[in-house]
MIDOSE-1310 file (N, C-alpha, C; in nm, 2 decimals, decimal comma, always signed):
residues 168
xxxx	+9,87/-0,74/+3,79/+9,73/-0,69/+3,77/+9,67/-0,75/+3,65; +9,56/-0,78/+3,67/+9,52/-0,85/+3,54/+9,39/-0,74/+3,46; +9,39/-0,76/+3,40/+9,33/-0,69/+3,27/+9,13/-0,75/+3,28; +9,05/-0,65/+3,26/+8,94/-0,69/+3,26/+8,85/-0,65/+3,13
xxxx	+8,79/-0,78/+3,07/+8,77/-0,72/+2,97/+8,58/-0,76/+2,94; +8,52/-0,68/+2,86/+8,38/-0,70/+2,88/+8,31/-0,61/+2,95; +8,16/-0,64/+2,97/+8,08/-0,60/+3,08/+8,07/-0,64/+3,21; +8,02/-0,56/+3,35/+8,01/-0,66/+3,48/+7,85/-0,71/+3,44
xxxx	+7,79/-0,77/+3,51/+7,67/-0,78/+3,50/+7,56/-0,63/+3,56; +7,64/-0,55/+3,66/+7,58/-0,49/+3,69/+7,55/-0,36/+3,55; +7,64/-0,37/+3,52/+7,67/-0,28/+3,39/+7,53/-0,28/+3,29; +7,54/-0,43/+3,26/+7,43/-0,49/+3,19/+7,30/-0,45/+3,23
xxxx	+7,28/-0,48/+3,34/+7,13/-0,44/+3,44/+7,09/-0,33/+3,40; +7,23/-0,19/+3,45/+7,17/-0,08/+3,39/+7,15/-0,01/+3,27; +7,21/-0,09/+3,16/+7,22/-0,02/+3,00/+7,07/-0,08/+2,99; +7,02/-0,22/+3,06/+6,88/-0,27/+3,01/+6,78/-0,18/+3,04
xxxx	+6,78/-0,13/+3,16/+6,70/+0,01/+3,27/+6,70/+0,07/+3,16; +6,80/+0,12/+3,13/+6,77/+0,24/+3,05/+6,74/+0,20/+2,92; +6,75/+0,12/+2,87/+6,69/+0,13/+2,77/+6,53/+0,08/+2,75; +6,51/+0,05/+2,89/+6,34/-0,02/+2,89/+6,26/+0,14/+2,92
xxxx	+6,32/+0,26/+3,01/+6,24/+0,34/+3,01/+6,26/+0,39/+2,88; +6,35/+0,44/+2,79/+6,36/+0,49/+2,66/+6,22/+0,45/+2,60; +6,24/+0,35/+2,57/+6,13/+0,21/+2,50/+5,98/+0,28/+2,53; +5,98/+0,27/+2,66/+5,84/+0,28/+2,75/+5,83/+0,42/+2,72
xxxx	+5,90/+0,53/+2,74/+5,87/+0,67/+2,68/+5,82/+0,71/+2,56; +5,90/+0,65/+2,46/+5,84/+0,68/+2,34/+5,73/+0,60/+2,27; +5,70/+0,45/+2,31/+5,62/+0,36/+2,28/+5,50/+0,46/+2,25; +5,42/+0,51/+2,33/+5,31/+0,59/+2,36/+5,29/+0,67/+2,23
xxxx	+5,41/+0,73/+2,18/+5,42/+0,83/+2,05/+5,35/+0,76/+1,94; +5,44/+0,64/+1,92/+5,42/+0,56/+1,83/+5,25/+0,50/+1,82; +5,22/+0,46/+1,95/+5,09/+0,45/+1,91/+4,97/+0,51/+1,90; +5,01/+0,65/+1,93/+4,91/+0,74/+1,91/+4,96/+0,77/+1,75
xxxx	+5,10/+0,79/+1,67/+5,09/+0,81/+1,55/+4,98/+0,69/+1,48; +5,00/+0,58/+1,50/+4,95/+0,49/+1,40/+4,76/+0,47/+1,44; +4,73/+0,54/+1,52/+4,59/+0,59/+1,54/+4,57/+0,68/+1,46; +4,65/+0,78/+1,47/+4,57/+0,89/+1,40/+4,61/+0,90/+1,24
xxxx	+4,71/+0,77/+1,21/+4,73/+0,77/+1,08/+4,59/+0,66/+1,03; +4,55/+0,58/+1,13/+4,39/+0,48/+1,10/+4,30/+0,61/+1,08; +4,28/+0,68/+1,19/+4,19/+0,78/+1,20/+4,17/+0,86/+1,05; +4,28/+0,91/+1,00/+4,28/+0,98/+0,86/+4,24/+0,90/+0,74
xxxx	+4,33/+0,75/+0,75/+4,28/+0,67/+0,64/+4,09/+0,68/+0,66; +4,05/+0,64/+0,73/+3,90/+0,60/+0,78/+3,77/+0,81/+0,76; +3,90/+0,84/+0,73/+3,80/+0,97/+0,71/+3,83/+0,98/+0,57; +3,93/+0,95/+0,47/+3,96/+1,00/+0,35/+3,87/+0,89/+0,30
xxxx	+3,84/+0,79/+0,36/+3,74/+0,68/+0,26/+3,55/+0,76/+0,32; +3,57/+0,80/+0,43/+3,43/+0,88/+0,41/+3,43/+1,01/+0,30; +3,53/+1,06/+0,31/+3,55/+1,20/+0,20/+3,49/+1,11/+0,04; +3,58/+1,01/-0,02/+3,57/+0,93/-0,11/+3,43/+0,90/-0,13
xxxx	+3,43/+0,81/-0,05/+3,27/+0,78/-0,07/+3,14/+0,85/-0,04; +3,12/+0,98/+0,01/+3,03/+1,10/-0,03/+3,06/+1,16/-0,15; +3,22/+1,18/-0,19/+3,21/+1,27/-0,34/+3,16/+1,13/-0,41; +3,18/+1,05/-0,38/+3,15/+0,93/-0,54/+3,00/+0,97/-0,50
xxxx	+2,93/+0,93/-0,42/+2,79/+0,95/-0,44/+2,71/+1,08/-0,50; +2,77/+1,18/-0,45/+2,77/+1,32/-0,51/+2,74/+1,33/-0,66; +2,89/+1,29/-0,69/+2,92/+1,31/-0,85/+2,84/+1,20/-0,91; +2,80/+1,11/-0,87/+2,66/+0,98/-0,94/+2,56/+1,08/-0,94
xxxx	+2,56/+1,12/-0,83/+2,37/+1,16/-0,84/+2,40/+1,30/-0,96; +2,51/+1,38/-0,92/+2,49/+1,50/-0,99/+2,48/+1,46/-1,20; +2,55/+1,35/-1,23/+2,49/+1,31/-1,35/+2,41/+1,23/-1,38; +2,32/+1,22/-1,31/+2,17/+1,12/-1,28/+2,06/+1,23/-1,37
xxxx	+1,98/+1,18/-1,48/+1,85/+1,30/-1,48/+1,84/+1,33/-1,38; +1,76/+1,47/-1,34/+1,67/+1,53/-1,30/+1,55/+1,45/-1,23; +1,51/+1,32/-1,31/+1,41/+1,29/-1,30/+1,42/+1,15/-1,28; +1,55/+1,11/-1,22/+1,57/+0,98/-1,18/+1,56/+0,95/-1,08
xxxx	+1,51/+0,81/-1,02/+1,45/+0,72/-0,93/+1,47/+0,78/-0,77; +1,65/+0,77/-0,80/+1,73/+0,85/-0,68/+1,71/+0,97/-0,65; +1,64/+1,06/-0,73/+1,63/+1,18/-0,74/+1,48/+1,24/-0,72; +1,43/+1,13/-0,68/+1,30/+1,17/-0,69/+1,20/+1,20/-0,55
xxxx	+1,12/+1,27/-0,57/+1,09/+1,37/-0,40/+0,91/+1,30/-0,44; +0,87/+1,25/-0,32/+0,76/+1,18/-0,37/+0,61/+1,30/-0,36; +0,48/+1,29/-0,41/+0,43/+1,37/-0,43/+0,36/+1,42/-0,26; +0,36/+1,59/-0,31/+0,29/+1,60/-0,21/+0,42/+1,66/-0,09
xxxx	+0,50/+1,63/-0,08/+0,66/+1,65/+0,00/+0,76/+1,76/-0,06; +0,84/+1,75/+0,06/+0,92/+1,88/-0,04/+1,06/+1,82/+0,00; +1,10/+1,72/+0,05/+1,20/+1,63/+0,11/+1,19/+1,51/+0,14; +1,30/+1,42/+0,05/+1,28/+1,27/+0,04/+1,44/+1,25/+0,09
xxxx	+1,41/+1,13/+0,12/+1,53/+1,08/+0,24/+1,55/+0,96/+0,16; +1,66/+0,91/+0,14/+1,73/+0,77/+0,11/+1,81/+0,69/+0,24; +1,81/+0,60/+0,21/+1,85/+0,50/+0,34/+1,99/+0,48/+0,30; +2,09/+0,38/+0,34/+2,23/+0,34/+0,32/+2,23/+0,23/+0,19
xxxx	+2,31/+0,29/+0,11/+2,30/+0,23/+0,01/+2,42/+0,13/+0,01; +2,54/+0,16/+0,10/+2,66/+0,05/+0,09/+2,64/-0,08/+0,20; +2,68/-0,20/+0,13/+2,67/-0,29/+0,19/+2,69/-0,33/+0,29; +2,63/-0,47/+0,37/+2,64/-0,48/+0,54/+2,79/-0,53/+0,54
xxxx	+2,79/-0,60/+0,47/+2,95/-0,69/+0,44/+3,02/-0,68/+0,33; +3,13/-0,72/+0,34/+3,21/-0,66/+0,21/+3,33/-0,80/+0,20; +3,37/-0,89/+0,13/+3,48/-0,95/+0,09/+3,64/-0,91/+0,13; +3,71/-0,92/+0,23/+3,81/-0,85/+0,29/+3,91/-0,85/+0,20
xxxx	+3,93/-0,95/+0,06/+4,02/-0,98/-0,03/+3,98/-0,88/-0,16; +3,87/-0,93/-0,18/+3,81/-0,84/-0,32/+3,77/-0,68/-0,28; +3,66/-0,66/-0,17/+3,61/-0,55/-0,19/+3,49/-0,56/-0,22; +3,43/-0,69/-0,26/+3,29/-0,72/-0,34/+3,17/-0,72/-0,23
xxxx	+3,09/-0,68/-0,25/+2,95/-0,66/-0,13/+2,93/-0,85/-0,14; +2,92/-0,87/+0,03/+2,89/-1,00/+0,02/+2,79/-1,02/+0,12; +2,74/-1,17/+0,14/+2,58/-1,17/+0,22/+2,69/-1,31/+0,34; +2,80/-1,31/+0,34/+2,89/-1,37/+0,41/+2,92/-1,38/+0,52
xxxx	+2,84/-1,44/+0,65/+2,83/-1,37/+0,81/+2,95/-1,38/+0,87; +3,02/-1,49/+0,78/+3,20/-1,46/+0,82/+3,26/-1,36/+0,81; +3,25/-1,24/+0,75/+3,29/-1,13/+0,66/+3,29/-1,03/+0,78; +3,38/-0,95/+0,80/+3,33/-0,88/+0,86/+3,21/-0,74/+0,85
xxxx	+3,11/-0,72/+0,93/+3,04/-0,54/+0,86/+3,16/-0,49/+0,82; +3,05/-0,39/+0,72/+3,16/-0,27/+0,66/+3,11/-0,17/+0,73; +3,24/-0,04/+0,77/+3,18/-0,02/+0,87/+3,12/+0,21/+0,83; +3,09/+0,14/+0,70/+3,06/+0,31/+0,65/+2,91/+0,30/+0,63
xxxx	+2,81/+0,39/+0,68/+2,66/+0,41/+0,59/+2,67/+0,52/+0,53; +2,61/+0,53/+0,44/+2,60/+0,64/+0,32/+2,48/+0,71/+0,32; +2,39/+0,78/+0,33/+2,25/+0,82/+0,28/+2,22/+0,97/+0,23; +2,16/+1,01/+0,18/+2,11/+1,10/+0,13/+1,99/+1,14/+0,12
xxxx	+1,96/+1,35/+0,09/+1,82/+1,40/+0,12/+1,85/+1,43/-0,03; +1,70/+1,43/-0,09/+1,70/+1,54/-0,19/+1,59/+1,63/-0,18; +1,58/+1,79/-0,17/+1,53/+1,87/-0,17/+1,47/+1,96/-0,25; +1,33/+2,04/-0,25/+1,30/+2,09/-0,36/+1,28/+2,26/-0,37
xxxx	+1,37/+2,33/-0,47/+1,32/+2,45/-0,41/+1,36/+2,57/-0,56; +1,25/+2,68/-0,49/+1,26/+2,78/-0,58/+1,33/+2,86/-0,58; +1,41/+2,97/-0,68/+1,49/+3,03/-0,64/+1,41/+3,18/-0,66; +1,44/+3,23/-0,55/+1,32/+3,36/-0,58/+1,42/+3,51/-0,62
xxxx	+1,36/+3,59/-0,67/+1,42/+3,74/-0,72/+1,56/+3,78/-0,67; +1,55/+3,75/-0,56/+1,66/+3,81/-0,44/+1,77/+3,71/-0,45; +1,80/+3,58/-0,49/+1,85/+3,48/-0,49/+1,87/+3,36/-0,36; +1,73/+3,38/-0,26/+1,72/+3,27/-0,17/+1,63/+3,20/-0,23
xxxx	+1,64/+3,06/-0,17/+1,55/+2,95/-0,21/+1,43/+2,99/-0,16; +1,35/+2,91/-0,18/+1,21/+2,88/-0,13/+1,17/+2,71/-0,13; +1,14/+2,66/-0,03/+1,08/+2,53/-0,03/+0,98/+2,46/-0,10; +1,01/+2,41/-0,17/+0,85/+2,36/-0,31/+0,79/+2,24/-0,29
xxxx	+0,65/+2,21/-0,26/+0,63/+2,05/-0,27/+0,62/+2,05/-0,38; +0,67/+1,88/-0,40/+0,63/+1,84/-0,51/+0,52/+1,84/-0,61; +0,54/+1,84/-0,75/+0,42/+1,83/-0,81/+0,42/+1,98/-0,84; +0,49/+2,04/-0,78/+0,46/+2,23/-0,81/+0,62/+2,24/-0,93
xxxx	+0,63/+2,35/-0,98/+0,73/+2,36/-1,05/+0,87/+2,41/-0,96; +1,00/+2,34/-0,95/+1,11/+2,42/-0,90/+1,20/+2,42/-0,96; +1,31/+2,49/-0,93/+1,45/+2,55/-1,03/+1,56/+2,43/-0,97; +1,54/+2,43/-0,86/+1,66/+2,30/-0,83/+1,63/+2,23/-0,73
xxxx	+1,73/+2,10/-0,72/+1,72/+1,95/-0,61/+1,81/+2,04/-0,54; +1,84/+2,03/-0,41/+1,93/+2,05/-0,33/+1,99/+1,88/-0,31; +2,09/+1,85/-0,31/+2,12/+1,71/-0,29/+2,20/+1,71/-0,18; +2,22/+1,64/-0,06/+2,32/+1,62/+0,02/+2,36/+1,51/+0,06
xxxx	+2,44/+1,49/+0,02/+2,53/+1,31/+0,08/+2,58/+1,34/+0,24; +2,51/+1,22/+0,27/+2,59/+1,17/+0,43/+2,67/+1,08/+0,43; +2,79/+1,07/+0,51/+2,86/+0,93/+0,52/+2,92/+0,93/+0,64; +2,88/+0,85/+0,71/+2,95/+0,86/+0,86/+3,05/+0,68/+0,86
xxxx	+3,12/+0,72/+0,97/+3,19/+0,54/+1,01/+3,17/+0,54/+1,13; +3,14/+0,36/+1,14/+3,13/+0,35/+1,29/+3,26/+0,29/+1,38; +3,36/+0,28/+1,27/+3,47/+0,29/+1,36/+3,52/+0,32/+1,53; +3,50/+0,26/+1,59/+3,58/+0,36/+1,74/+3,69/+0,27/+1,77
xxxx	+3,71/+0,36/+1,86/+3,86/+0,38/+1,93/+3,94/+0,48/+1,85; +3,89/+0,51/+1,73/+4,00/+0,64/+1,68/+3,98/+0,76/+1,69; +4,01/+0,85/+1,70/+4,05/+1,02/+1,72/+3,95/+1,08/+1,61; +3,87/+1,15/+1,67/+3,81/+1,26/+1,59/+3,69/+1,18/+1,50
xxxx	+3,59/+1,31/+1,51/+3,45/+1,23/+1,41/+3,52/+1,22/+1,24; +3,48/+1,14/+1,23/+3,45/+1,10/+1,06/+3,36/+1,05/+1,00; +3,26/+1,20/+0,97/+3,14/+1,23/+0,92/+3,18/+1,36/+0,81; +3,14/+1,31/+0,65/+3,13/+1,34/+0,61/+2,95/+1,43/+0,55
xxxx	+2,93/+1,55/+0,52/+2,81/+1,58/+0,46/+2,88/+1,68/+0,30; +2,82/+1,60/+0,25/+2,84/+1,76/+0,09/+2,71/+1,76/+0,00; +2,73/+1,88/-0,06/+2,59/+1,93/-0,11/+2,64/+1,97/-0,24; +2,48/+1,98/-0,37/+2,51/+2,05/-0,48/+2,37/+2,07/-0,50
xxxx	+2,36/+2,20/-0,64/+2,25/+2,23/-0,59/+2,23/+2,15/-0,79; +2,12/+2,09/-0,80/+2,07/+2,05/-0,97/+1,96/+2,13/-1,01; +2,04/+2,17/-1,15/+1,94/+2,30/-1,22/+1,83/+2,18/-1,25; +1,71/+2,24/-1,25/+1,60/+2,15/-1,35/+1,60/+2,24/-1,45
xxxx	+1,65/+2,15/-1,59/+1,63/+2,21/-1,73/+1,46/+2,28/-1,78; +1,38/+2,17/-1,70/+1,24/+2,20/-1,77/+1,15/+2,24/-1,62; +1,12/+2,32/-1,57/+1,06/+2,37/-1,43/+0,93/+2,31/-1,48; +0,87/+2,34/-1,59/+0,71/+2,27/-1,60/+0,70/+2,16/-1,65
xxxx	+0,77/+2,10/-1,68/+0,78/+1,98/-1,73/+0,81/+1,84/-1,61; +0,95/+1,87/-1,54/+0,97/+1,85/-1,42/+0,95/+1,85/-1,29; +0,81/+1,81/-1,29/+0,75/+1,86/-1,16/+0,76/+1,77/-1,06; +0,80/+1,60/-1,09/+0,81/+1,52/-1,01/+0,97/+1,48/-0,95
């Protein structure tokens, strides 16, 4: 009787089977993890980039450019202030049509209003005296294919030091 040593081929065939559905079962996991781990990175840079704009404007005068409600209005709107393209090495805003878009816009309202006895606002146009800016940052991405919106909005409210002074 002789001794056999090794695998048959048929042996082979089926350890491969099984391990191709293994493979094929779990594959799926994995790539939903590494989406929803893009998905998070791509919302923590909209989180980031609303508080950075936040905390700029909230130490901006009162009475600066960005901050300013035009006359006659009680709500001034800003457009996207981050760049169309961006340097994929550096990070530097570039005018580079090789480059890919970046794919975040940023914008913001600033609002004007009174605070009355009771402690609700009141809407003020411009040119009239008010107690504070309402500021709110937007930041959305246009990312797709990933899981879940990532849209950022946050608000603060700016005391005006001088109500008559500060009218614009």
């Amino acid at each position: 009787m002789s001794r056999r040593d090794g695998f048959t081929l048929v042996e082979c065939l089926v350890a491969i089977v099984l391990f191709a559905v293994i493979i094929l079962a779990i594959a799926p996991l994995f790539w939903t993890g590494v989406r929803a781990d893009a998905a998070g990175l791509d919302y923590s840079t909209v989180a980031r980039l609303s508080r950075d704009k936040l905390e700029h404007l909230m130490n901006e005068p009162i009475t600066a450019a960005e901050l300013l409600v035009p006359a006659g209005q009680t709500t001034a709107s800003f457009g996207n202030d981050l760049p169309a393209r961006v340097d994929p090495v550096t990070g530097a805003p570039s005018t580079n049509a090789r480059y890919p878009l970046y794919p975040y816009t940023r914008t913001w309202t600033v609002e004007l209003f009174h605070i009355n006895a009771d402690n609700s606002m009141t809407a003020v146009v411009s040119g009239a005296p008010y107690q504070v800016k309402r500021v709110t940052v937007s930041v959305a991405s246009a990312r797709t294919g990933l899981p879940g919106l990532r849209r950022v909005a946050v608000t603060a409210l700016l005391n005006n030091p001088d109500p008559e002074a500060n009218r614009l």
